[in-house]
Each structure stands twice: as C-alpha cells, then as structure tokens.
Biopython code that builds the backbone (N, CA, C, O; Angstrom):
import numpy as np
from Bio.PDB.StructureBuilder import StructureBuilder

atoms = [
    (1, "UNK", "N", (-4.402, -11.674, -29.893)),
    (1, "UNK", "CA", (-5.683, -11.667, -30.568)),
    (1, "UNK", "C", (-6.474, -10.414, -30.182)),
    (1, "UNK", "O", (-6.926, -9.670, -31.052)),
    (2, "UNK", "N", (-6.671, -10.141, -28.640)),
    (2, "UNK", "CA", (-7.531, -8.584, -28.495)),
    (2, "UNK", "C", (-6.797, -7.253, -29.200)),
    (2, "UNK", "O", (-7.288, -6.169, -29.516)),
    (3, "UNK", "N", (-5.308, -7.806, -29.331)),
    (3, "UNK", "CA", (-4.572, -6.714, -30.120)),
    (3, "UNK", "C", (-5.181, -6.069, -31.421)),
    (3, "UNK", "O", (-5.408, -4.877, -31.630)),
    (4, "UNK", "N", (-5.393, -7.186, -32.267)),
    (4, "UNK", "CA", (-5.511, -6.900, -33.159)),
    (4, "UNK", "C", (-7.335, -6.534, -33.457)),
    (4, "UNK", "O", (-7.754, -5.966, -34.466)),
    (5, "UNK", "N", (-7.924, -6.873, -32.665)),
    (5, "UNK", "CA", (-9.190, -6.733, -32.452)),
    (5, "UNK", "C", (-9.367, -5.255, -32.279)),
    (5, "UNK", "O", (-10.237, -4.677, -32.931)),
    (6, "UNK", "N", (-8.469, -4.499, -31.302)),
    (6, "UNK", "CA", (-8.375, -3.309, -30.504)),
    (6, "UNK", "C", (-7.491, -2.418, -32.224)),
    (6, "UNK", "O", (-8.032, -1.403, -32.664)),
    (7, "UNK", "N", (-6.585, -2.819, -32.730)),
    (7, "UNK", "CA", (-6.326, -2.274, -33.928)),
    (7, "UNK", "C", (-7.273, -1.792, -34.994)),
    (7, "UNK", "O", (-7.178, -0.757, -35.654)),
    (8, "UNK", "N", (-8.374, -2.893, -35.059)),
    (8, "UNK", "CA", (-9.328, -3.183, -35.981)),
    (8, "UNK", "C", (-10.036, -2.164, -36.329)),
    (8, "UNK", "O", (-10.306, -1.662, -37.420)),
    (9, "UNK", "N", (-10.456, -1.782, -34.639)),
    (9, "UNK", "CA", (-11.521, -0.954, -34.166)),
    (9, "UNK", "C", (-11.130, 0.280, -34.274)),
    (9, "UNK", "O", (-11.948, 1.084, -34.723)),
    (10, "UNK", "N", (-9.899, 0.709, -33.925)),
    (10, "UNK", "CA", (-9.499, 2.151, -34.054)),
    (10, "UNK", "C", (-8.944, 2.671, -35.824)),
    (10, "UNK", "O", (-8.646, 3.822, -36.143)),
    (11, "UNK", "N", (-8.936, 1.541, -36.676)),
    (11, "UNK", "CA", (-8.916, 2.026, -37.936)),
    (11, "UNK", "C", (-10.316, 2.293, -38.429)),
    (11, "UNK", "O", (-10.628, 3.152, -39.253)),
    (12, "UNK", "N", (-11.394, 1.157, -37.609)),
    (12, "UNK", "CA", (-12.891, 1.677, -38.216)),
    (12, "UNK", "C", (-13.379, 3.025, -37.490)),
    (12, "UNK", "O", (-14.299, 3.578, -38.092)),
    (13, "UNK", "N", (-13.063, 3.493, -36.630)),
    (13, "UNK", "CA", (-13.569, 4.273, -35.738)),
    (13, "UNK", "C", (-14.247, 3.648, -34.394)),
    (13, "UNK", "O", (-15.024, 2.693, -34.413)),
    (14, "UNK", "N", (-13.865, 4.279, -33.335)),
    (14, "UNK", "CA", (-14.157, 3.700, -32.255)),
    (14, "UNK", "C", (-15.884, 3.564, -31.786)),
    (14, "UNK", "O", (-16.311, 3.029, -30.763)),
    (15, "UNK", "N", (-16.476, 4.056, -32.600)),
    (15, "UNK", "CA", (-17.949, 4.281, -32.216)),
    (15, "UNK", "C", (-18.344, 5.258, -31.566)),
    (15, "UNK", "O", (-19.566, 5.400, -31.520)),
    (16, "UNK", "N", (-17.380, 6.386, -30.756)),
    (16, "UNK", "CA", (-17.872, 7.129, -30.430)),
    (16, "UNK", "C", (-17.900, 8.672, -31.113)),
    (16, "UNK", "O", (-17.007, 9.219, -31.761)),
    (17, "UNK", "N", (-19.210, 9.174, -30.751)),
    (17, "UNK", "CA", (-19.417, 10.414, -31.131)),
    (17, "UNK", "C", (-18.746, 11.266, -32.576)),
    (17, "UNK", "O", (-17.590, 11.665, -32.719)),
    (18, "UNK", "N", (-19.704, 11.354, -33.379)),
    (18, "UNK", "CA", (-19.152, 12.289, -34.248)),
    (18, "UNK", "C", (-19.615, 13.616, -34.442)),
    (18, "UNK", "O", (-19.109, 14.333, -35.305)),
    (19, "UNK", "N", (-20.389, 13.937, -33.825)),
    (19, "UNK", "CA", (-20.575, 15.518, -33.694)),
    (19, "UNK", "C", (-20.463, 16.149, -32.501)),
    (19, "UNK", "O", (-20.657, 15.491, -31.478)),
    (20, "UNK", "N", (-20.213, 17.192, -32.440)),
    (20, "UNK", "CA", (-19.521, 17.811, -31.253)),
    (20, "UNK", "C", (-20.977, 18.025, -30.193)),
    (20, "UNK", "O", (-22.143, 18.203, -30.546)),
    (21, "UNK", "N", (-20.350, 17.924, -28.678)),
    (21, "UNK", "CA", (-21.540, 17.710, -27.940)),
    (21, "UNK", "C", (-21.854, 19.137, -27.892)),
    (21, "UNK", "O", (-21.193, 19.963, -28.523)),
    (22, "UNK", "N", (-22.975, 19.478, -27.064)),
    (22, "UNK", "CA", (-23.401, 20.674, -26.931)),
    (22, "UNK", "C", (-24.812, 21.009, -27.337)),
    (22, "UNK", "O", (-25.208, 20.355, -28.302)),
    (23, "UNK", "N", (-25.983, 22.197, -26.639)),
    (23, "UNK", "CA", (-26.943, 21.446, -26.383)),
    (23, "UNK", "C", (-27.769, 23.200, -27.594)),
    (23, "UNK", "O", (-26.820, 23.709, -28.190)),
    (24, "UNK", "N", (-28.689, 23.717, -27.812)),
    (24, "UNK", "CA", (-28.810, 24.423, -29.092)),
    (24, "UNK", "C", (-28.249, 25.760, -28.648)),
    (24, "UNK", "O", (-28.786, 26.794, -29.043)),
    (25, "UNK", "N", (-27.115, 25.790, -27.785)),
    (25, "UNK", "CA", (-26.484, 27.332, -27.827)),
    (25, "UNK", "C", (-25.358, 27.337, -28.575)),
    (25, "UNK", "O", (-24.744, 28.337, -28.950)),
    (26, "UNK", "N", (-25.147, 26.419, -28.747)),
    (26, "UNK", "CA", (-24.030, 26.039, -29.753)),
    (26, "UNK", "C", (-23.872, 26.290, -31.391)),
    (26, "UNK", "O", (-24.561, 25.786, -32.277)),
    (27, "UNK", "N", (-22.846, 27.148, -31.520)),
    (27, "UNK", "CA", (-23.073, 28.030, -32.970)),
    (27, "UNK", "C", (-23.100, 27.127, -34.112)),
    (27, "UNK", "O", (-23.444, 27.556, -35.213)),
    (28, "UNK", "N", (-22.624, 25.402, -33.869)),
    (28, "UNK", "CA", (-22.828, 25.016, -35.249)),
    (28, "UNK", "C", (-24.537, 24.942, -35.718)),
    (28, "UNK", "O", (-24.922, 25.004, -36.886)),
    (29, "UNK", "N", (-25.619, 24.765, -34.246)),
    (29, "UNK", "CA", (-26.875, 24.872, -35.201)),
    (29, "UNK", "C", (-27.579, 25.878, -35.525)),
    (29, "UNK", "O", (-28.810, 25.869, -35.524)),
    (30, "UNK", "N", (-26.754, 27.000, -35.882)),
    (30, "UNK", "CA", (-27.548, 28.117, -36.332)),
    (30, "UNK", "C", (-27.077, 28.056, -37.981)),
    (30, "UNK", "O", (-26.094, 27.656, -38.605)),
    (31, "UNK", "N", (-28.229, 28.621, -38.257)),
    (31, "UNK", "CA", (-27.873, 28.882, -39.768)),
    (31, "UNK", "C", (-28.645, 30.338, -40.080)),
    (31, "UNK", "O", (-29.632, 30.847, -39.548)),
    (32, "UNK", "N", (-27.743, 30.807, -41.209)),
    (32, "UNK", "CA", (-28.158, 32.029, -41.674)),
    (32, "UNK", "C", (-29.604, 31.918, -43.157)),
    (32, "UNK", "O", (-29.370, 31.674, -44.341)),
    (33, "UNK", "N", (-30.228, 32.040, -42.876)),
    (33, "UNK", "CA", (-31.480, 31.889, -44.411)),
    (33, "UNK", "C", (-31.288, 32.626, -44.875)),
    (33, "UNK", "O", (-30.938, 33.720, -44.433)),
    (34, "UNK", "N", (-31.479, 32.236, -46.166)),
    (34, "UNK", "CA", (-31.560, 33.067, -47.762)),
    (34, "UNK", "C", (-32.416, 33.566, -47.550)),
    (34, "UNK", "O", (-33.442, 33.167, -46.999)),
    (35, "UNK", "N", (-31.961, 35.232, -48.239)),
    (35, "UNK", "CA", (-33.078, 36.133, -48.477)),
    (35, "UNK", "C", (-33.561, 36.831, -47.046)),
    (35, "UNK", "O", (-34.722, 37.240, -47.050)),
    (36, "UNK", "N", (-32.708, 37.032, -45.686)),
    (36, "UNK", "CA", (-32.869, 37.713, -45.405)),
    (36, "UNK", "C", (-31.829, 38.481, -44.851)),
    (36, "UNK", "O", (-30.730, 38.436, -45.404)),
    (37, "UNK", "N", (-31.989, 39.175, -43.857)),
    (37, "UNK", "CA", (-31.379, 40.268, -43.157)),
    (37, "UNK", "C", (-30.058, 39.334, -42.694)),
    (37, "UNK", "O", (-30.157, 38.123, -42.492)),
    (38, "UNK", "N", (-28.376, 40.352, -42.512)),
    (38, "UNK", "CA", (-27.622, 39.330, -42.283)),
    (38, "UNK", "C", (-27.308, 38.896, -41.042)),
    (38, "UNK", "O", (-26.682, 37.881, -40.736)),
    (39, "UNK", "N", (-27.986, 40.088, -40.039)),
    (39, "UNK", "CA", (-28.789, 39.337, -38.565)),
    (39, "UNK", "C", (-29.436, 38.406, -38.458)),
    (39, "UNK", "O", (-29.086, 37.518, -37.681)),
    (40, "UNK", "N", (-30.422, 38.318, -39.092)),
    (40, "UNK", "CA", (-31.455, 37.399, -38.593)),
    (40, "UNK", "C", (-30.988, 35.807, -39.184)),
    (40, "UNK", "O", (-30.919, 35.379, -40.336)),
    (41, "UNK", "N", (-30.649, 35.018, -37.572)),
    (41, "UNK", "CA", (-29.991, 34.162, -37.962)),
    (41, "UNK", "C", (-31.799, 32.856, -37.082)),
    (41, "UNK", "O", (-32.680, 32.918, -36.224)),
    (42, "UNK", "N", (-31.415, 32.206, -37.839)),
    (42, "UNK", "CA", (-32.384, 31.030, -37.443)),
    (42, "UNK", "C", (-32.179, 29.377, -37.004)),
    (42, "UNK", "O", (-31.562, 28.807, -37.904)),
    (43, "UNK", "N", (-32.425, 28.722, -36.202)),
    (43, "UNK", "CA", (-32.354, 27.173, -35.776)),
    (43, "UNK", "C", (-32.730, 26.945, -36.625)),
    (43, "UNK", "O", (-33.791, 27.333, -37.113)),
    (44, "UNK", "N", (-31.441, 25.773, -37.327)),
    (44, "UNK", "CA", (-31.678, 25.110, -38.254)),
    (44, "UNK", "C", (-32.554, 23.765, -37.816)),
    (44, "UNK", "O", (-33.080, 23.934, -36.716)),
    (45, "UNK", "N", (-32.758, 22.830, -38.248)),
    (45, "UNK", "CA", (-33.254, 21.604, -38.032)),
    (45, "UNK", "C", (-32.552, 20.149, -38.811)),
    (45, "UNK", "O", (-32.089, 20.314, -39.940)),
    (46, "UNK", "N", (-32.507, 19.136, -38.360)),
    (46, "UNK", "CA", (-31.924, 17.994, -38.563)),
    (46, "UNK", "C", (-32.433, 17.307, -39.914)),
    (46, "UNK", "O", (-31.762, 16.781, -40.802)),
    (47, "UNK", "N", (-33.837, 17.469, -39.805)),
    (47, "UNK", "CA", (-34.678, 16.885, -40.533)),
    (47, "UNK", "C", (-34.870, 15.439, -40.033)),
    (47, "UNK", "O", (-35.819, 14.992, -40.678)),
    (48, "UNK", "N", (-34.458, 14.596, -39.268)),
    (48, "UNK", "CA", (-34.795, 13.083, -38.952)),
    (48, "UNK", "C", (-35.915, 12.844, -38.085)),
    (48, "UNK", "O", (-36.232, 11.670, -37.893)),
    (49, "UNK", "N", (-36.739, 14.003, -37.383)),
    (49, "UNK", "CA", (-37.557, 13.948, -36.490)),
    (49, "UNK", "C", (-38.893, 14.682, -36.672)),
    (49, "UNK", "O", (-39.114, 15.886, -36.539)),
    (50, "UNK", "N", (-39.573, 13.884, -36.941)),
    (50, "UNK", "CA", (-41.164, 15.037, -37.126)),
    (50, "UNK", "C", (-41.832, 14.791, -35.836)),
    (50, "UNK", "O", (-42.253, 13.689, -35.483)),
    (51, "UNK", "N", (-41.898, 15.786, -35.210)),
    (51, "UNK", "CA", (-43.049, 15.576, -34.159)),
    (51, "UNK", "C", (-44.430, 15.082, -34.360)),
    (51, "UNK", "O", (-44.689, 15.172, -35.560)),
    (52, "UNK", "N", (-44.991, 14.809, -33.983)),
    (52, "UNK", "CA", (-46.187, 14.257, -33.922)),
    (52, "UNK", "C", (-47.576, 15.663, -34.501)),
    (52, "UNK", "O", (-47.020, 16.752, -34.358)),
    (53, "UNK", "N", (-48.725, 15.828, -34.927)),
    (53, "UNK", "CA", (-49.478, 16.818, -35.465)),
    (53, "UNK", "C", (-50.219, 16.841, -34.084)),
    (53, "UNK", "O", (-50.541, 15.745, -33.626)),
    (54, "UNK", "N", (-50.536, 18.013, -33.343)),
    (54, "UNK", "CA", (-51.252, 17.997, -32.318)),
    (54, "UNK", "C", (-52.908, 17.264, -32.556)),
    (54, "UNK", "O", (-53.359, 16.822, -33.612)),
    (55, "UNK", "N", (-53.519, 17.312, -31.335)),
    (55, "UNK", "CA", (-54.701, 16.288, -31.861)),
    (55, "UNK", "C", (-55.577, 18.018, -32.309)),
    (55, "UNK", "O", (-56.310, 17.743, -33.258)),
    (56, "UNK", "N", (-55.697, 19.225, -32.046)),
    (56, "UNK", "CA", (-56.654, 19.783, -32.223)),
    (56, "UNK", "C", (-56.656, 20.602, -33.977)),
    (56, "UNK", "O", (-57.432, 21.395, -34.509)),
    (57, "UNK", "N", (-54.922, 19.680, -34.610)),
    (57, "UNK", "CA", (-55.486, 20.226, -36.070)),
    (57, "UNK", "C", (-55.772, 18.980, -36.578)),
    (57, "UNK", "O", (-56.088, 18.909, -37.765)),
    (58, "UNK", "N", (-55.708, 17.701, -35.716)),
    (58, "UNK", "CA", (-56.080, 16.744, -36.972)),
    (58, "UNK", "C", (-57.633, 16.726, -36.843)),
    (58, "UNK", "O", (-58.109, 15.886, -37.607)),
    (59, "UNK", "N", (-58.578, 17.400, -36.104)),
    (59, "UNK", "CA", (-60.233, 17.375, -36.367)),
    (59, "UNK", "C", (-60.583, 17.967, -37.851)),
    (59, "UNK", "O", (-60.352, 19.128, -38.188)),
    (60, "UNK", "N", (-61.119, 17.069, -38.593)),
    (60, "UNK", "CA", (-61.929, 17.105, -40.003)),
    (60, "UNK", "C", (-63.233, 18.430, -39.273)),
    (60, "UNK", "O", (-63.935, 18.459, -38.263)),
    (61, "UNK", "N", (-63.002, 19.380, -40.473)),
    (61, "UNK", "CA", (-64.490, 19.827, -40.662)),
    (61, "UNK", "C", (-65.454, 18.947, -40.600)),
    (61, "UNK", "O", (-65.252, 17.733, -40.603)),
    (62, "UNK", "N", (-67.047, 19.710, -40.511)),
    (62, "UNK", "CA", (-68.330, 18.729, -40.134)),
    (62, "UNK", "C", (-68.416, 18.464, -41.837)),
    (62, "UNK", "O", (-68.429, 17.326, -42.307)),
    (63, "UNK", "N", (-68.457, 19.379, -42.452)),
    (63, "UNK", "CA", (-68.528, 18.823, -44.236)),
    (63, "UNK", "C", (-67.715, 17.858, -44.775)),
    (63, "UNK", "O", (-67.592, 17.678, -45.986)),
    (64, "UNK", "N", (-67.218, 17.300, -44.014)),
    (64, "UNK", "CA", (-65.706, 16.194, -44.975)),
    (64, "UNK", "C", (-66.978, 14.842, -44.648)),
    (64, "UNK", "O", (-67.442, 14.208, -45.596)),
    (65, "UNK", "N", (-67.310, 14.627, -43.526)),
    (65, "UNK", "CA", (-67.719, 13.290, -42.958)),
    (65, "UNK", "C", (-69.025, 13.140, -43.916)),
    (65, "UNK", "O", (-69.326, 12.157, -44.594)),
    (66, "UNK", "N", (-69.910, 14.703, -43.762)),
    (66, "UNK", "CA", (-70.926, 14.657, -44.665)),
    (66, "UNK", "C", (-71.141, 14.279, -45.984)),
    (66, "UNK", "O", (-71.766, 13.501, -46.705)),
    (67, "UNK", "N", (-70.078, 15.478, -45.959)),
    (67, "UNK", "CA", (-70.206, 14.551, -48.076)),
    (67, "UNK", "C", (-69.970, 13.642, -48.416)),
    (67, "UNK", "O", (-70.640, 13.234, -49.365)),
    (68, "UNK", "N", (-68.387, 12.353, -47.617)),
    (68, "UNK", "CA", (-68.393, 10.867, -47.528)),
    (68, "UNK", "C", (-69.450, 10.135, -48.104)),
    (68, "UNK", "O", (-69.562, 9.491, -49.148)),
    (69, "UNK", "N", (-70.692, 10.571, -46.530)),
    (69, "UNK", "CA", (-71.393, 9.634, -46.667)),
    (69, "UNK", "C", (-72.403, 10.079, -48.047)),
    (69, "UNK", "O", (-72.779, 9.180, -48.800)),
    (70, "UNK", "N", (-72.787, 11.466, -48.298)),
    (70, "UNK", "CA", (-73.861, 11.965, -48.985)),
    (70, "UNK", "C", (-72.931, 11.238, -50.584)),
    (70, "UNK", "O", (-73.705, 10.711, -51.383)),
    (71, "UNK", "N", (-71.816, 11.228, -50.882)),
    (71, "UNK", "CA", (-71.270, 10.849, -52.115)),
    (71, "UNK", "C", (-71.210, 9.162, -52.363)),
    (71, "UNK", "O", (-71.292, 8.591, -53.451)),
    (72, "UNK", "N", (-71.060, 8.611, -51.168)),
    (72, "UNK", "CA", (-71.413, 6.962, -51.001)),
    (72, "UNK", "C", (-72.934, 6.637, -51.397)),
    (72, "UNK", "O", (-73.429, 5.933, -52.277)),
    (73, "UNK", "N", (-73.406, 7.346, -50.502)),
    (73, "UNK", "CA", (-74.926, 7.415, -50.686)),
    (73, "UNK", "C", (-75.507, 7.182, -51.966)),
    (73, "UNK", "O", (-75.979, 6.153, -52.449)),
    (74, "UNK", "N", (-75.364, 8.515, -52.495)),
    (74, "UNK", "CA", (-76.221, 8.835, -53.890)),
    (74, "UNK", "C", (-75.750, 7.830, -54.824)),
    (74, "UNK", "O", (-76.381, 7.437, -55.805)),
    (75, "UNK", "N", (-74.522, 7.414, -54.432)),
    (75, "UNK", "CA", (-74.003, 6.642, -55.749)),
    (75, "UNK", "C", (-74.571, 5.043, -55.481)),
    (75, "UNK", "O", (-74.846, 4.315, -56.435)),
    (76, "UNK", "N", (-74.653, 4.778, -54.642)),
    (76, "UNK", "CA", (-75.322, 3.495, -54.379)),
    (76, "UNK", "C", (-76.582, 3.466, -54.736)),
    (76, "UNK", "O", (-77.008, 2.403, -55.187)),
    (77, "UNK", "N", (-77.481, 4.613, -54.622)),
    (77, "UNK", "CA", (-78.568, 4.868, -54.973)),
    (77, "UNK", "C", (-78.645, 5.001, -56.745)),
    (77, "UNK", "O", (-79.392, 4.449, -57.553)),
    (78, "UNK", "N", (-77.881, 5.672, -56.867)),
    (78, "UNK", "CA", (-77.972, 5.570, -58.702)),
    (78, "UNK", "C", (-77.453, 3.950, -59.468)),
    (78, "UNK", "O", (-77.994, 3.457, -60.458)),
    (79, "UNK", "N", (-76.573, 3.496, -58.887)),
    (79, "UNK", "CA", (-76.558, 2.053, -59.289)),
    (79, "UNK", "C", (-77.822, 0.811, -58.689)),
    (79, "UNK", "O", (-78.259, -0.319, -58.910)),
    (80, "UNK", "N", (-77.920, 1.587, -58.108)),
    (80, "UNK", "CA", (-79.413, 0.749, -57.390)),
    (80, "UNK", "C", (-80.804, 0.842, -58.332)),
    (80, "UNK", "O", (-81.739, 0.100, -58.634)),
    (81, "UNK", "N", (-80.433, 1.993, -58.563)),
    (81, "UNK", "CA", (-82.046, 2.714, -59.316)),
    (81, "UNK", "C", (-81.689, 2.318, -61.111)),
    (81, "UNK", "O", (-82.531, 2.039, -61.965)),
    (82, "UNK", "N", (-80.550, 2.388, -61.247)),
    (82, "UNK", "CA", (-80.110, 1.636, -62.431)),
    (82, "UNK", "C", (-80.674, 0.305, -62.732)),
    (82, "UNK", "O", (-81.426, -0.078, -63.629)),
    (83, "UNK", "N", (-79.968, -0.446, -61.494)),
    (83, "UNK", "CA", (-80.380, -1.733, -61.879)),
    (83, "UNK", "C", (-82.013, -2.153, -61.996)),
    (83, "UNK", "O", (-82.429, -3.089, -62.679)),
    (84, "UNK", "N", (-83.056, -1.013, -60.963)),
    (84, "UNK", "CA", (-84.329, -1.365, -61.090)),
    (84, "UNK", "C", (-84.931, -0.750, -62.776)),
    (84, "UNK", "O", (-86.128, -0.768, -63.065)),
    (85, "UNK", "N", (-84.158, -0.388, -63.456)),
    (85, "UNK", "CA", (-84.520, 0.374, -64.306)),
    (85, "UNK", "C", (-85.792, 1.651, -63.895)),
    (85, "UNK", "O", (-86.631, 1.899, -64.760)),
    (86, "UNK", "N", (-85.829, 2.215, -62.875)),
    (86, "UNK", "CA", (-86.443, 3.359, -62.478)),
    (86, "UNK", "C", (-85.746, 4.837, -63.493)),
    (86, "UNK", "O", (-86.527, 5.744, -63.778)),
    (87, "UNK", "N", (-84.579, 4.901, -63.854)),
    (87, "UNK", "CA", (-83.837, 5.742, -63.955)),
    (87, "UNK", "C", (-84.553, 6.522, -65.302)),
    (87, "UNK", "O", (-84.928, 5.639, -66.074)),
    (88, "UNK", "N", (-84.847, 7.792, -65.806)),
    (88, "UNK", "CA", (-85.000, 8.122, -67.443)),
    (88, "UNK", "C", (-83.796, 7.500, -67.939)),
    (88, "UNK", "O", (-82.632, 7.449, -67.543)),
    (89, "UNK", "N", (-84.661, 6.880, -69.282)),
    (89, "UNK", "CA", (-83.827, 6.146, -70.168)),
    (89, "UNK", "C", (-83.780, 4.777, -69.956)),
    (89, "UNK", "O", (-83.292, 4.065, -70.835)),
    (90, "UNK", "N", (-84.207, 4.298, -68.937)),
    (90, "UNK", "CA", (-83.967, 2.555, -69.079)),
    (90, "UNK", "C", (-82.951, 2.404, -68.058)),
    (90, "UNK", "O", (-82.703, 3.346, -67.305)),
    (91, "UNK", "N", (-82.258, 1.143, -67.956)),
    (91, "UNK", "CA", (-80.578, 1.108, -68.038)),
    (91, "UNK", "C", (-79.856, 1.541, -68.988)),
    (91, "UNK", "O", (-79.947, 1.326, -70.196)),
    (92, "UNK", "N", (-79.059, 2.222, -68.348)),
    (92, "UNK", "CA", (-77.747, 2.314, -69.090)),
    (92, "UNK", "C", (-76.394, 2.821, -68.317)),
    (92, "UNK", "O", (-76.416, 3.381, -67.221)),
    (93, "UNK", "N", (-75.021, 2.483, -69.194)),
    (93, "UNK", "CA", (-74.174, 2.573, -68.455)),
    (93, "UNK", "C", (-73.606, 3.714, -68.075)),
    (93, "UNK", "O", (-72.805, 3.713, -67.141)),
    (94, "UNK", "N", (-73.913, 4.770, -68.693)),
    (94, "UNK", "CA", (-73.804, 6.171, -68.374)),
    (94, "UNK", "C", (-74.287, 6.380, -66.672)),
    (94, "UNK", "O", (-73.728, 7.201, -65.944)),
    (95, "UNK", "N", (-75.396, 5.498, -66.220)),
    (95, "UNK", "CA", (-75.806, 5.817, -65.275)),
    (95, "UNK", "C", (-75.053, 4.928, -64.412)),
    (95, "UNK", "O", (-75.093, 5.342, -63.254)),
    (96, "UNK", "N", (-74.372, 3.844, -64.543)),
    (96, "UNK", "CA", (-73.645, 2.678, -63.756)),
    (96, "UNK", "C", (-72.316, 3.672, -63.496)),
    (96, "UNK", "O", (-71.954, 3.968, -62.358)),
    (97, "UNK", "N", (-71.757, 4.064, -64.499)),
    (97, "UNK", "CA", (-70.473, 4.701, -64.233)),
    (97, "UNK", "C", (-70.513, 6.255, -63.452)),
    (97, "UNK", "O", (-69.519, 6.748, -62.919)),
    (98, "UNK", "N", (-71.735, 6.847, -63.497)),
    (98, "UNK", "CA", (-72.116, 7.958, -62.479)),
    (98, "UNK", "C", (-72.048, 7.322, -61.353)),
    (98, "UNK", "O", (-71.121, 7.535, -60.572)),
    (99, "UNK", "N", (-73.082, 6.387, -61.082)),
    (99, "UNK", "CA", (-72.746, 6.044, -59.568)),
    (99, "UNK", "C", (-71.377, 4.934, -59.183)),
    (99, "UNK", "O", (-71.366, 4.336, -58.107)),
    (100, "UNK", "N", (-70.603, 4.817, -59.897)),
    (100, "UNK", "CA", (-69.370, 4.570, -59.364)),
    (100, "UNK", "C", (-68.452, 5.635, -59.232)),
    (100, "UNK", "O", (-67.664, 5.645, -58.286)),
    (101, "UNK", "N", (-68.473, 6.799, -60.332)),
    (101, "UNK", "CA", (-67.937, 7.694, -59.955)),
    (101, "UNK", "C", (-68.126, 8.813, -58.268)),
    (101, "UNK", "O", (-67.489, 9.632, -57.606)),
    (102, "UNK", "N", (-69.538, 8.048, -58.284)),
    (102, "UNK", "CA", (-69.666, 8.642, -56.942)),
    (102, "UNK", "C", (-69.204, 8.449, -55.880)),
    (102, "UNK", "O", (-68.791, 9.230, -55.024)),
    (103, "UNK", "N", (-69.286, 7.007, -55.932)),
    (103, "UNK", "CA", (-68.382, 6.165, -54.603)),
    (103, "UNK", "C", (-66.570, 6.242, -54.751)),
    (103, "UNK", "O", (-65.649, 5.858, -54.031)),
    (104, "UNK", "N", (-66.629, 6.754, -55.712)),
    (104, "UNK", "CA", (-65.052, 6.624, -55.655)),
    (104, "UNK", "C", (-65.031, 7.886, -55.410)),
    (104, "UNK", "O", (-63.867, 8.059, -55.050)),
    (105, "UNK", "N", (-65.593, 8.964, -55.363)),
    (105, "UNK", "CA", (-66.211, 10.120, -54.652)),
    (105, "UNK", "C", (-65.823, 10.073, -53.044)),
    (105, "UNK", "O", (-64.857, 10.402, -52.355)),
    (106, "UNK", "N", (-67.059, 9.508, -52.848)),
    (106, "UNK", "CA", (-66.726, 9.393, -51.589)),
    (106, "UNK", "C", (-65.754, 8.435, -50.962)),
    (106, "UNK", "O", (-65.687, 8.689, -49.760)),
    (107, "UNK", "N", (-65.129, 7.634, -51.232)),
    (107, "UNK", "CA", (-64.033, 6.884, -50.956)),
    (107, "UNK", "C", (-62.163, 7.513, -50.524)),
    (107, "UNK", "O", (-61.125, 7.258, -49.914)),
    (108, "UNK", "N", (-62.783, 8.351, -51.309)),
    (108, "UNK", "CA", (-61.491, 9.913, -52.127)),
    (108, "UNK", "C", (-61.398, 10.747, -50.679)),
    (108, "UNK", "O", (-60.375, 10.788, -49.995)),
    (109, "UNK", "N", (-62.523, 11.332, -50.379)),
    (109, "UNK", "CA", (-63.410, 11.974, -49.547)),
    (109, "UNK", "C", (-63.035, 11.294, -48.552)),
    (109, "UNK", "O", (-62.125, 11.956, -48.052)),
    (110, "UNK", "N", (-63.262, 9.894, -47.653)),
    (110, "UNK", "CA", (-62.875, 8.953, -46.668)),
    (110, "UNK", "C", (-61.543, 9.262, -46.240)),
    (110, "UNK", "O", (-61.123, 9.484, -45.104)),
    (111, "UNK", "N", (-60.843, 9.234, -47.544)),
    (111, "UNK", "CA", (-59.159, 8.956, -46.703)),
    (111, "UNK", "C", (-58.568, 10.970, -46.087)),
    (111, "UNK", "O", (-57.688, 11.340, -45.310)),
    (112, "UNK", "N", (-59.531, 11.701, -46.876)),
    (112, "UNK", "CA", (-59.363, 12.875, -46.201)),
    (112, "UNK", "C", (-59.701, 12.797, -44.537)),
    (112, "UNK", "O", (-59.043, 13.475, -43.748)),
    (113, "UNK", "N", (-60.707, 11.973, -44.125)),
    (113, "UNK", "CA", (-61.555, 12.495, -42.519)),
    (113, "UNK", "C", (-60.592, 12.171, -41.240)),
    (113, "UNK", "O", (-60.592, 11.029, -40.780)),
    (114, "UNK", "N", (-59.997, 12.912, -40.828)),
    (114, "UNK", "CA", (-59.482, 12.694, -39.420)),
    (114, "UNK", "C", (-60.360, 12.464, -38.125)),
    (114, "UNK", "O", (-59.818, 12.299, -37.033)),
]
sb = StructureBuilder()
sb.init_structure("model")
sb.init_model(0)
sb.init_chain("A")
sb.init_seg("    ")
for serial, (resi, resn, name, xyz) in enumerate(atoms, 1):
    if name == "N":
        sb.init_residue(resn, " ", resi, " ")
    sb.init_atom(name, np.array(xyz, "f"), 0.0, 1.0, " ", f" {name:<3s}", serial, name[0])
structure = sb.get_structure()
C-alpha cells in the first residue's frame, strides 16, 4: 500500500521545488527591456508581491480634506435652503439636484483622503 502511495506521488511530482534555487545574482532574474541599450540589463520582478506604500506618500494634501467637507457642506446647505424655500425661485428641483450633486461631490472627494 505505501508502494503505491510512494508511486502516486512521484508521477504527480514530489512537491519539491520548481525553480532553481539561488538568491538575485542569478542570471535567470535578469531581463533585458525593450527599447534599450543591449547592456543595460534590468531585475525583473515576479509580480505576486506589492510592498506596502510608505506612510509619507499616503498623506492627502490640506485641500482634499477641505473641499470634502466645503462640498458636503454647501450641498446640505442648498437642500436645506431648498426645502425652507429661501432659495430665488421658490423650490425647485434644479436646486435639490445641485445640492446632491454636491454631496456626491464631496463623497467622491472622501474616498480620495488618506
């Protein structure tokens, strides 16, 4: 029975290793890029691993947070001032859909702020 178990395994592959060991001096990870010089050879990359974004580019400008709130703001204020009928013109929906367009403004604006 382990016979054939031990057969099994060496027709699927034993599990070990399929790329050759070796640590980046090793000529399979170089690659040559298009478009340049036929020296200039460059580390390729795997692609399965993104490092992490350092913390000092994920800080938002002071204007991202501002306008958020200044685009939340106004628009709450124009559906507000709508509904009191303060607005020129009365109510109307021209002015309901401005201030939703605003908040979805600033909402837009929100998922930018780090």
């Amino acid at each position: 029975m382990a016979e054939v178990a031990r057969q099994d395994r060496k027709k699927k592959g034993d599990g070990g290793r399929t790329t050759p060991k070796g640590g980046s001096g090793s000529g399979s990870r170089h690659a040559i890029s298009k478009g340049h010089a036929a020296g200039d050879v460059r580390e390729s990359t795997s692609g399965r691993y993104t490092a992490p974004i350092p913390q000092e580019f994920k800080v938002s400008p002071t204007w991202v947070p501002v306008l958020m709130f200044a685009l939340l703001g106004l628009g709450a204020l124009v559906i507000f001032l709508n509904y009191l009928g303060l607005l020129p013109g009365a109510t109307d929906n021209l002015y309901l859909l401005l201030g939703l367009a605003l908040v979805l403004g600033g909402i837009v604006t929100a998922t930018q702020f780090h």
